[in-house]
DRENDO-1510 file (C-alpha; in Angstrom, 1 decimal, always signed):
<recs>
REC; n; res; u; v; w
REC; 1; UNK; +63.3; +4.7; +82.2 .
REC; 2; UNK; +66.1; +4.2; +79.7 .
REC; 3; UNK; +67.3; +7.7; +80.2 .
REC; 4; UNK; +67.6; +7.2; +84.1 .
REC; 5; UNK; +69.1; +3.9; +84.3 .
REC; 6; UNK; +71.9; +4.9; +81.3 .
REC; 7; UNK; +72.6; +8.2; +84.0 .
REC; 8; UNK; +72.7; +6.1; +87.1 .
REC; 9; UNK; +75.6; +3.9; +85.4 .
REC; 10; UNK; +77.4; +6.7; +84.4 .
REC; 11; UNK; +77.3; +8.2; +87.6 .
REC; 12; UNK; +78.5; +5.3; +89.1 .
REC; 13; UNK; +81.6; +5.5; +86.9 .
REC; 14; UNK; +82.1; +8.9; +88.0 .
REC; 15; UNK; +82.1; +7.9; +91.5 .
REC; 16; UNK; +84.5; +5.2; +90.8 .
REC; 17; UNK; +86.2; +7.9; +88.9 .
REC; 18; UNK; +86.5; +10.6; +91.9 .
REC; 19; UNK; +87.6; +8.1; +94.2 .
REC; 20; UNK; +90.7; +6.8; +92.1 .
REC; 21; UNK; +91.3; +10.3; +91.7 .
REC; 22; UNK; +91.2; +10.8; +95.6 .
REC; 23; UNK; +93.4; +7.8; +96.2 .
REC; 24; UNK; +97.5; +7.6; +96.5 .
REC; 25; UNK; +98.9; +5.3; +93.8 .
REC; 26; UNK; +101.1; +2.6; +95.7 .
REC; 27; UNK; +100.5; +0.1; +92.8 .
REC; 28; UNK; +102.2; +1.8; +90.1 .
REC; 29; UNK; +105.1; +0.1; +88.3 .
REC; 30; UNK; +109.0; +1.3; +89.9 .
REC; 31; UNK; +110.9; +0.1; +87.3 .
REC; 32; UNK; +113.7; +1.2; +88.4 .
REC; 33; UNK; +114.0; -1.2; +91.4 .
REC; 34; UNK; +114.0; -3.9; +88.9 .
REC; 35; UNK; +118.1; -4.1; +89.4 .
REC; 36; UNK; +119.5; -7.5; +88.4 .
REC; 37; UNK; +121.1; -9.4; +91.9 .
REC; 38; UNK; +124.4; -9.4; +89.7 .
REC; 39; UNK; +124.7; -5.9; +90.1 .
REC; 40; UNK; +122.1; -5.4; +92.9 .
REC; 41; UNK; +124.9; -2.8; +95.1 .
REC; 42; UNK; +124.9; -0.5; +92.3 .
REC; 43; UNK; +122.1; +1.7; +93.9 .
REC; 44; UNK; +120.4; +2.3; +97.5 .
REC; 45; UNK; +116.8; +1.4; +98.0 .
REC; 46; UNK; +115.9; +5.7; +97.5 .
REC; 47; UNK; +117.5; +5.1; +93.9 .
REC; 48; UNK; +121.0; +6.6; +94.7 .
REC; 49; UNK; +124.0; +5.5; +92.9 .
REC; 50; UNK; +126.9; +3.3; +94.7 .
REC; 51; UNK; +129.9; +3.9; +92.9 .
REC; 52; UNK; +131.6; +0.6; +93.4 .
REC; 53; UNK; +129.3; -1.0; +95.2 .
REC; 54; UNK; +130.1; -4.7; +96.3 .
REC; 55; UNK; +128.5; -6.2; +93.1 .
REC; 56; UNK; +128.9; -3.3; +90.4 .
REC; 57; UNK; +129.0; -5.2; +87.3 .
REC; 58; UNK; +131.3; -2.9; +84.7 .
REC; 59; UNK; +130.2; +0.1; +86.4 .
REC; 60; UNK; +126.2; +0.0; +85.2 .
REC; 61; UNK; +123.3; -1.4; +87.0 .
REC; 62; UNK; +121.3; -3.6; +84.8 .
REC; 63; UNK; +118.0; -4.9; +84.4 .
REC; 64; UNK; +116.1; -7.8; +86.4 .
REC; 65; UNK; +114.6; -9.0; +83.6 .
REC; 66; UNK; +112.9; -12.2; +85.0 .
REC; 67; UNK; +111.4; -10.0; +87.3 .
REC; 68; UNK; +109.7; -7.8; +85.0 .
REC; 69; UNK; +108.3; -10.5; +83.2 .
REC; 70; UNK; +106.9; -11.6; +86.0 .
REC; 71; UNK; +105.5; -8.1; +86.9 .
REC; 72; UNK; +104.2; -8.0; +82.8 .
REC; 73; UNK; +102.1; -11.2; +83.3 .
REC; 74; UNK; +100.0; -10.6; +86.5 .
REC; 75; UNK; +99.9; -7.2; +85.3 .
REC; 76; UNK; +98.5; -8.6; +82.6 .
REC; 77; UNK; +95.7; -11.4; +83.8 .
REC; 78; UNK; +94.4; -8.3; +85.6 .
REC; 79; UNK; +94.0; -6.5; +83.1 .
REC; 80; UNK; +93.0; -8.6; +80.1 .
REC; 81; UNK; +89.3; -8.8; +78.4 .
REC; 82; UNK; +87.1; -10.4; +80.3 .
REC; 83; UNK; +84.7; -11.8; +78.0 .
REC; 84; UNK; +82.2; -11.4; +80.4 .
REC; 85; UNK; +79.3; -12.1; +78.2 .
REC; 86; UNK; +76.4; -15.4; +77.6 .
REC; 87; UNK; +77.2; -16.6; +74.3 .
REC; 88; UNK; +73.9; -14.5; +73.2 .
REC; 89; UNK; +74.0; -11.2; +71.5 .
REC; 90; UNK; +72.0; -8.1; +72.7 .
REC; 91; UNK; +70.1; -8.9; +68.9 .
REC; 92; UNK; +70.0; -6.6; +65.8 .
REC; 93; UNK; +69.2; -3.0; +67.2 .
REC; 94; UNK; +70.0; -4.2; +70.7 .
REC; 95; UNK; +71.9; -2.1; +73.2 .
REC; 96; UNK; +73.8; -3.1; +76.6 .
REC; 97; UNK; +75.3; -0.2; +78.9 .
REC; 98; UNK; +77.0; -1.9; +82.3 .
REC; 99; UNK; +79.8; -1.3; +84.9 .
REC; 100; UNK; +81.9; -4.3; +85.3 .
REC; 101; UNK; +83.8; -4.9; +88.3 .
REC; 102; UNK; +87.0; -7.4; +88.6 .
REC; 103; UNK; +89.0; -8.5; +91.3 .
REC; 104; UNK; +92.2; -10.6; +90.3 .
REC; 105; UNK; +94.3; -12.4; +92.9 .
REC; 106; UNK; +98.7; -11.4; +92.6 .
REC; 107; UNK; +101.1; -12.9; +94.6 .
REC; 108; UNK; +101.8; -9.5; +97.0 .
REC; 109; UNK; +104.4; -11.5; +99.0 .
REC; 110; UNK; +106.5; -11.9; +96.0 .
REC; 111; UNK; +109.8; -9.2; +95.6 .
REC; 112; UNK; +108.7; -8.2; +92.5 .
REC; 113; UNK; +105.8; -6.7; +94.1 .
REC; 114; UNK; +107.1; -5.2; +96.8 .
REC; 115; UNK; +110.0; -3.5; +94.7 .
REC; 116; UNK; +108.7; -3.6; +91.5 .
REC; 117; UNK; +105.7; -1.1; +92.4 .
REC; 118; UNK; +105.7; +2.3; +93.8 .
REC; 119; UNK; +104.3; +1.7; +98.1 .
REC; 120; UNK; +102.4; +4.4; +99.9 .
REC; 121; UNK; +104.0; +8.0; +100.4 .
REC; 122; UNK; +105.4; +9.4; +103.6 .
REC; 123; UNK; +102.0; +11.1; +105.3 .
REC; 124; UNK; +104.4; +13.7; +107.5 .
REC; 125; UNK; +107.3; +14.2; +105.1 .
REC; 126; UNK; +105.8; +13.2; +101.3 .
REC; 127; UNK; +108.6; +11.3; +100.6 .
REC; 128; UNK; +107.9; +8.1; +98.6 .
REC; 129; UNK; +108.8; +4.8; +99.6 .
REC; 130; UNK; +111.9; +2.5; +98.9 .
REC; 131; UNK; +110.1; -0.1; +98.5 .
REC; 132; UNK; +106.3; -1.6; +98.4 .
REC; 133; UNK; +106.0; -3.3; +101.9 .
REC; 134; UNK; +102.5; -4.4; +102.0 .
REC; 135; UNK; +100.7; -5.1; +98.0 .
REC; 136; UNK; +97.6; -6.5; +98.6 .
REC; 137; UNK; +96.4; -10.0; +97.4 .
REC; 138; UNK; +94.0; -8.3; +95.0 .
REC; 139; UNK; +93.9; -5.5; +92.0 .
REC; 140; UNK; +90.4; -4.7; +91.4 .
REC; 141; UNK; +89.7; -3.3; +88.1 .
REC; 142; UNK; +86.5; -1.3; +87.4 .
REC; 143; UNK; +85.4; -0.7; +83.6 .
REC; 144; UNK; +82.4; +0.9; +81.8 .
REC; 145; UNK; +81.1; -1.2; +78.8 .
REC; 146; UNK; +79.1; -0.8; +76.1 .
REC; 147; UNK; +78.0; -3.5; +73.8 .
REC; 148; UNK; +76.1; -3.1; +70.3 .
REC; 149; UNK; +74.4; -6.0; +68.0 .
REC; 150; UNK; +74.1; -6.2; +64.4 .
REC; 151; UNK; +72.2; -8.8; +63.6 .
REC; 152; UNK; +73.3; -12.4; +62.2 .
REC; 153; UNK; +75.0; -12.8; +65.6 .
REC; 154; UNK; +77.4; -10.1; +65.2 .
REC; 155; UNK; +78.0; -7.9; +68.4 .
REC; 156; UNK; +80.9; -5.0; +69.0 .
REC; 157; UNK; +81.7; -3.9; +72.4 .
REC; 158; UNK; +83.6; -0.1; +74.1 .
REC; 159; UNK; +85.5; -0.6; +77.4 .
REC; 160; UNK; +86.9; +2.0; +79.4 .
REC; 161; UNK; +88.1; +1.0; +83.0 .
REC; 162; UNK; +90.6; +2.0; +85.5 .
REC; 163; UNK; +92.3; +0.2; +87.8 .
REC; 164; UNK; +92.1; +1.6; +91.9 .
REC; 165; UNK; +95.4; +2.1; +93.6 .
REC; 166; UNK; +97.0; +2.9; +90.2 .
REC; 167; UNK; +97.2; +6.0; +87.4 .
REC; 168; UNK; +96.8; +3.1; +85.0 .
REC; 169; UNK; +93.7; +3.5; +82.7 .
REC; 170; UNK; +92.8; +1.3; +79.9 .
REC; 171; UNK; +90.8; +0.8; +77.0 .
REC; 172; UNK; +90.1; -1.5; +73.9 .
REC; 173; UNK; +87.3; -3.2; +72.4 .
REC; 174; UNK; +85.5; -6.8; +71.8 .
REC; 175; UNK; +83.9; -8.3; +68.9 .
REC; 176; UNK; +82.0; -11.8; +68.7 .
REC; 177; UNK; +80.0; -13.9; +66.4 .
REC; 178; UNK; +77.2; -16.4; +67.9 .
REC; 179; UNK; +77.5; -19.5; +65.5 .
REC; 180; UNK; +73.4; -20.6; +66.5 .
REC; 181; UNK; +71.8; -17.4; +67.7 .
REC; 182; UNK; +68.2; -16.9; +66.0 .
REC; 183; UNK; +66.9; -20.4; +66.5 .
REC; 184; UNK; +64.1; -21.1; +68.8 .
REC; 185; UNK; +62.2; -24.2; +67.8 .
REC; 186; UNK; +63.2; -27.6; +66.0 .
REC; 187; UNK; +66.6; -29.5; +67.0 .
REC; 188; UNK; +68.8; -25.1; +66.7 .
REC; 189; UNK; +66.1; -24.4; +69.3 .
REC; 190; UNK; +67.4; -27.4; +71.9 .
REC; 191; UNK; +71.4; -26.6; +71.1 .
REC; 192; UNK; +72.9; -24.3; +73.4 .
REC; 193; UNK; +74.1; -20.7; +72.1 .
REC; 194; UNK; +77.8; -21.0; +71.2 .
REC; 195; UNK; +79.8; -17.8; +70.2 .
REC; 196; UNK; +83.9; -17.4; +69.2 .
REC; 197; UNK; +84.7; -14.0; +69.9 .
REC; 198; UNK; +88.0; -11.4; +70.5 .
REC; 199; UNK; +89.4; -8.3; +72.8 .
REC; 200; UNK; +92.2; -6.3; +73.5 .
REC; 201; UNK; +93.0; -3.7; +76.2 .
REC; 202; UNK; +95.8; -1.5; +76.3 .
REC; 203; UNK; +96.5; +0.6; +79.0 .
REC; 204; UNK; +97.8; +4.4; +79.5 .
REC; 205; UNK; +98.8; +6.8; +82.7 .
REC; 206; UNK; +102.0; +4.1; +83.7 .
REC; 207; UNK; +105.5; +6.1; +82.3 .
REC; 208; UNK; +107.6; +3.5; +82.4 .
REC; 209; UNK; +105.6; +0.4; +81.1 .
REC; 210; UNK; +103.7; -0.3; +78.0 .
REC; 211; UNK; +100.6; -3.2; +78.4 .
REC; 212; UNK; +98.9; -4.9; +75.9 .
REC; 213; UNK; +97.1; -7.8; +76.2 .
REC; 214; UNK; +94.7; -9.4; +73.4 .
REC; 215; UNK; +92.2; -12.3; +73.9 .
REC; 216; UNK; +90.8; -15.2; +72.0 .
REC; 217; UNK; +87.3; -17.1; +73.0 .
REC; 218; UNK; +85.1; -19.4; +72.7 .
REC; 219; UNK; +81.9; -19.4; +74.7 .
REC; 220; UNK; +78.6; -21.8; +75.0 .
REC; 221; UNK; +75.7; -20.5; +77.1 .
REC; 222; UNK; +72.0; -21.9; +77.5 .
REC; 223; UNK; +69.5; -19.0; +78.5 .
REC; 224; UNK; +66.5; -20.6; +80.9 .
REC; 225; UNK; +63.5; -18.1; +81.2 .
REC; 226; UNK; +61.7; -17.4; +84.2 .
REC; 227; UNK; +58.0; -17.0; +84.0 .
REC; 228; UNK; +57.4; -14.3; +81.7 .
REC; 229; UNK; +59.8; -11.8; +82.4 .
REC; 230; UNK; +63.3; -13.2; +84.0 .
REC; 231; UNK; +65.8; -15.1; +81.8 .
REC; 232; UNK; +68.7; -16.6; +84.1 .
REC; 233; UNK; +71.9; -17.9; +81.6 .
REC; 234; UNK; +75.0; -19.7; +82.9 .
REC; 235; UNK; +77.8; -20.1; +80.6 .
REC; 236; UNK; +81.6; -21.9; +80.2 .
REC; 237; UNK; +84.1; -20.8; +77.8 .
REC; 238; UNK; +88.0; -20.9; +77.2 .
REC; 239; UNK; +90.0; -17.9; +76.7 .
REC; 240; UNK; +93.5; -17.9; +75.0 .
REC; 241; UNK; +95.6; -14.6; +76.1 .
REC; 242; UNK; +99.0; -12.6; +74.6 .
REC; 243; UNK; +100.1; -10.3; +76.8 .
REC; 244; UNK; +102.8; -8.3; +75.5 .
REC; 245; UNK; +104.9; -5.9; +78.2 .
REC; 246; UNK; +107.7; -3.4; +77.0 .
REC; 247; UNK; +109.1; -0.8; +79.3 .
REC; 248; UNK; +110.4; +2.6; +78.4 .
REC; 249; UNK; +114.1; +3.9; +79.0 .
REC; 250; UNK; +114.8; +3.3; +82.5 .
REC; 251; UNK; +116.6; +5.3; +84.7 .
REC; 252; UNK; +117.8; +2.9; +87.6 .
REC; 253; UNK; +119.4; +5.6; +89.9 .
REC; 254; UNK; +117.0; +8.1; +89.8 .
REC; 255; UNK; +118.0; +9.6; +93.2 .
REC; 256; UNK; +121.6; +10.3; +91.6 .
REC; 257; UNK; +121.6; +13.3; +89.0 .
REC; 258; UNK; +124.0; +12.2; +86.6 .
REC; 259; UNK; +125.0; +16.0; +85.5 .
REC; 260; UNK; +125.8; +16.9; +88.9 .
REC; 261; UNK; +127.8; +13.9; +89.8 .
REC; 262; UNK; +130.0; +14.0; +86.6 .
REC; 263; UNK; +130.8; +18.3; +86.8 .
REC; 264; UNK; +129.6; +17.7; +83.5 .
REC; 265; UNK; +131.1; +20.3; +81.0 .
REC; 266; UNK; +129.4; +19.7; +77.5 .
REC; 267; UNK; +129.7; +17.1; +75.1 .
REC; 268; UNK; +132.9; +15.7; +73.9 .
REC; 269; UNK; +133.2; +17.6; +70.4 .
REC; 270; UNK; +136.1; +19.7; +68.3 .
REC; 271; UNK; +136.8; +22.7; +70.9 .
REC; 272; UNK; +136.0; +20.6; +73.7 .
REC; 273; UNK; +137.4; +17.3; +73.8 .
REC; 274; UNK; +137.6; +14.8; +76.6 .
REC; 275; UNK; +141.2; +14.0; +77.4 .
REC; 276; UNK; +140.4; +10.0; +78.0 .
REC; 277; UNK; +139.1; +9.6; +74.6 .
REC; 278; UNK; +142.7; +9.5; +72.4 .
REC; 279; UNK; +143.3; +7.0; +69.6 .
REC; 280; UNK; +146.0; +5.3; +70.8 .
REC; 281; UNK; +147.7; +4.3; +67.4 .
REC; 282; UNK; +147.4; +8.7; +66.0 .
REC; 283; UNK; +147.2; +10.2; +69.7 .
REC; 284; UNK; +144.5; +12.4; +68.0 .
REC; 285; UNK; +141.1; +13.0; +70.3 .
REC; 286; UNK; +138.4; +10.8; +69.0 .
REC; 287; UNK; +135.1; +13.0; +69.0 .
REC; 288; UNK; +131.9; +10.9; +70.2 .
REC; 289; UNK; +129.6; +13.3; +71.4 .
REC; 290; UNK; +129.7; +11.9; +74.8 .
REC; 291; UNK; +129.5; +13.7; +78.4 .
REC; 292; UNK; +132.6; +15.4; +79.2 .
REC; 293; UNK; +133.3; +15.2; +83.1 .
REC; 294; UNK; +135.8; +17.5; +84.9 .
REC; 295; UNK; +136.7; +15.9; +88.0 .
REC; 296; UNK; +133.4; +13.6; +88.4 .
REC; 297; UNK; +131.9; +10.5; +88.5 .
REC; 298; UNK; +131.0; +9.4; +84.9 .
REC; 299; UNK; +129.8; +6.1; +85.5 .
REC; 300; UNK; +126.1; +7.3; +86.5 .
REC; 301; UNK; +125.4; +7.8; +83.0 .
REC; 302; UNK; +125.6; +4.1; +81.9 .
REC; 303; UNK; +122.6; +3.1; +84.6 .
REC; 304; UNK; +120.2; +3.4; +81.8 .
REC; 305; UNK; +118.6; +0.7; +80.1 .
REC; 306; UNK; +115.4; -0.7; +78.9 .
REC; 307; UNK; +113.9; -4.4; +79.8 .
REC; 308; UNK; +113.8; -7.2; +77.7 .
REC; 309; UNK; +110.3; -7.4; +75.7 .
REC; 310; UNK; +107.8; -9.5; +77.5 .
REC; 311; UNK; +105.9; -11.8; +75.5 .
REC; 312; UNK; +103.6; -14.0; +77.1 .
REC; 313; UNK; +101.0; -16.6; +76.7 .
REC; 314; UNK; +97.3; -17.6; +79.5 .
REC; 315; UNK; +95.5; -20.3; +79.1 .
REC; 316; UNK; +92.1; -19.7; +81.0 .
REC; 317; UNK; +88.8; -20.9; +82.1 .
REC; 318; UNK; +85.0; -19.0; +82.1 .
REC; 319; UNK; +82.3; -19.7; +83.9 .
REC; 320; UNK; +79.5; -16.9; +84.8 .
REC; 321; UNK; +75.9; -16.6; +85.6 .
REC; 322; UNK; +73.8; -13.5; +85.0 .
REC; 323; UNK; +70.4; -13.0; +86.0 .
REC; 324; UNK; +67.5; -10.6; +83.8 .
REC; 325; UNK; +64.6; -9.2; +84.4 .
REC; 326; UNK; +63.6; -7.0; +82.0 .
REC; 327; UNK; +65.9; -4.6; +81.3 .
REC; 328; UNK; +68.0; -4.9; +84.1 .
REC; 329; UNK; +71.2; -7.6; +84.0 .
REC; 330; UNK; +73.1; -8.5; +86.8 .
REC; 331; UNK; +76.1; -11.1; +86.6 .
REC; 332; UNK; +79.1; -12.9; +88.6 .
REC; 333; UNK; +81.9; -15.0; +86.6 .
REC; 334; UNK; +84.9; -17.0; +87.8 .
REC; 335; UNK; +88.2; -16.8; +85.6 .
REC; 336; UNK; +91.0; -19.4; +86.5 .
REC; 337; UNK; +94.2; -20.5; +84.7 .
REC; 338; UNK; +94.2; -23.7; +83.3 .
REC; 339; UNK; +97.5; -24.5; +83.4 .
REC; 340; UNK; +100.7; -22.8; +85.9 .
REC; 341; UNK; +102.2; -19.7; +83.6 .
REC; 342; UNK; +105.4; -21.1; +83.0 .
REC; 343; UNK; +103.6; -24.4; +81.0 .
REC; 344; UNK; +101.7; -21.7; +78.7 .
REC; 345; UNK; +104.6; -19.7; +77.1 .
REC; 346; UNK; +106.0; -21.1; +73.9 .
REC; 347; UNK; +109.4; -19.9; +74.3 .
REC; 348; UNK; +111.9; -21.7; +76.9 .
REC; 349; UNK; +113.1; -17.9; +78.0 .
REC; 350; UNK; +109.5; -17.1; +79.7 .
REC; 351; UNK; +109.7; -20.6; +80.9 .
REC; 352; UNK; +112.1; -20.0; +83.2 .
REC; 353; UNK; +111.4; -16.9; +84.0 .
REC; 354; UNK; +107.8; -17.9; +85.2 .
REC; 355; UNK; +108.7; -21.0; +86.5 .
REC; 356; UNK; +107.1; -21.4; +89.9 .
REC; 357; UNK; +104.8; -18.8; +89.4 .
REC; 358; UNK; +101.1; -18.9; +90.9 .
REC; 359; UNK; +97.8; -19.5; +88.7 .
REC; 360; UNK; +95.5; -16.4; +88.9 .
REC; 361; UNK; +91.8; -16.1; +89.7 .
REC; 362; UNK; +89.6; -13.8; +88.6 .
REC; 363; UNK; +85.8; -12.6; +89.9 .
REC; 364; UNK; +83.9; -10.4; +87.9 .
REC; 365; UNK; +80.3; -9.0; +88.6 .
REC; 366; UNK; +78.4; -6.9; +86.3 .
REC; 367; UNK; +75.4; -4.8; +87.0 .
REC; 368; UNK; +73.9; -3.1; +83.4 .
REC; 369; UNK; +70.7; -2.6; +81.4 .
REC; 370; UNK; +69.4; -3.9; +78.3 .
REC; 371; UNK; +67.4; -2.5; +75.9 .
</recs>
């Protein structure tokens, strides 16, 4: 029996598996369209570069920043731990094996979506979008978890997950100690569970950004049995979240070969010096190792650059229900913010960045065994 229901959730993340596989990717981060509106003509929607365009800022496009902080923290509530746990371990020796599904709400409408992530691919001609013209008002985010107790309320937990529409795969682990589990009579067997407990996911598969987001909670939970077999538990908990977003080198005209445009002809060394680089004061050539153009455009090399480090801070509310009977567990929970995004970060930066932003919402279901 244990055998057969630990196969049937595997192959149910397969499934998942093969169908993210199967899908286009229209959610994945496009950095590159991040460009700040002070420089905004400095590259077409395909990624080309505009020499001189109308609002070239000192010949470079530069980064949106507030954009991809805002990008960083849905990003982020999507894909944080859940916690989606009673406030009771699975015991000393006891096993859980589940598939956990979450849906979060992101605010589609919002430019940062539509040009901050990939959009479907050209069906007739496979060429990929300029920009993301319809994100949905939902990521889901599937995961297979596997929790393990160790006695005086100790409990470790495995994730692995994915997230649909997305190359994005992710990872991390939980830990959590129940403060009261182990008493059943006298005034410990009235007191509800309470447990204080911590996860982190990072994520792989997106090039251009780097995600990890950490969480601290605090749960209470009161399990109500059922005649003799069936236990249903609702709980409540708070959950404190850093979310920390960096992006890689970013290459903001992709569409422009920066070679190509230049006539590029080496590096500016001894035996091949660029004419424009001459001190002044010696009229000697000054050797920098830069590109050496011959009758190009240089200025495509300078749209290059990397994002400002997000570093962000959720405050959020738990509440789930899950149902037992015998080894099977099924479960729903609700995640909300507590407070708008902007009133959560510590630094006056982030504030502005986020200010105006929407709370997020999460629903989680879980479907596992226990044993």
């Amino acid at each position: 029996m244990k055998a057969r229901l630990a196969l049937g959730l595997a192959l149910g993340f397969s499934l998942f598996s093969v169908a993210r596989a199967a899908a286009a990717d229209p959610l994945d981060p496009a950095l590159e369209r991040l460009i700040s509106p002070d420089t905004a003509g400095c590259a077409t929607g395909s990624g080309a570069y505009v020499p001189g365009g109308t609002k070239l800022n000192g010949g470079a496009c530069k980064p949106d920043n507030a954009a991809f902080t805002r990008l960083v923290n849905q990003y982020g509530f999507a894909l944080a731990p859940t916690a989606m746990h009673s406030a009771r371990t699975t015991g000393y020796g006891g096993f859980h094996l589940s598939i956990e599904a979450a849906y979060s709400t992101i605010s589609g409408n919002k430019d940062y979506w539509k040009y901050g992530t990939q959009g479907p691919v050209d069906p007739n001609t496979g060429a990929p979008s300029v920009m993301n013209g319809s994100p949905p008002s939902l990521v889901q985010q599937y995961s297979l978890k596997f929790r393990k107790g160790f006695g005086f309320g100790l409990e470790l937990t495995g994730v692995v997950g994915f997230m649909p529409q997305t190359s994005i795969l992710s990872g991390g682990a939980d830990v959590r100690m129940s403060l009261l589990e182990g008493f059943r009579t006298g005034i410990g067997g009235v007191l509800p569970d309470v447990a204080v407990g911590a996860g982190v996911r990072t994520i792989t598969g997106a090039q251009e950004l780097q995600l990890t987001v950490m969480g601290l909670d605090g749960q209470i939970s009161k399990p109500f049995p059922i005649a003799s077999s069936s236990v249903l538990t609702p709980w409540v908990g708070y959950q404190y979240l850093f979310i920390w977003g960096d992006s890689g080198l970013i290459d903001f005209t992709p569409a422009t070969d920066a070679i190509q445009a230049c006539n590029y002809a080496g590096t500016n060394v001894p035996g091949n010096s660029d004419p424009n680089k001459v001190n002044s004061t010696t009229g000697q050539h000054v050797y920098d190792g830069s590109p050496v153009c011959r009758g190009g455009q240089a200025n495509d090399f300078n749209n290059n650059g990397v994002f400002e480090p997000a570093r962000l801070r959720r405050h959020r509310l738990l509440a789930g229900l899950n149902y037992r009977y015998e080894m099977v567990m099924i479960g729903g929970q609700f995640i909300m913010d507590l407070v708008p995004p902007s009133d959560a970060q510590p630094r006056q930066t982030e504030k502005n960045y986020l200010k105006g932003e929407d709370k997020q919402f999460s629903f989680v279901f879980e479907l596992g065994a226990m044993f």
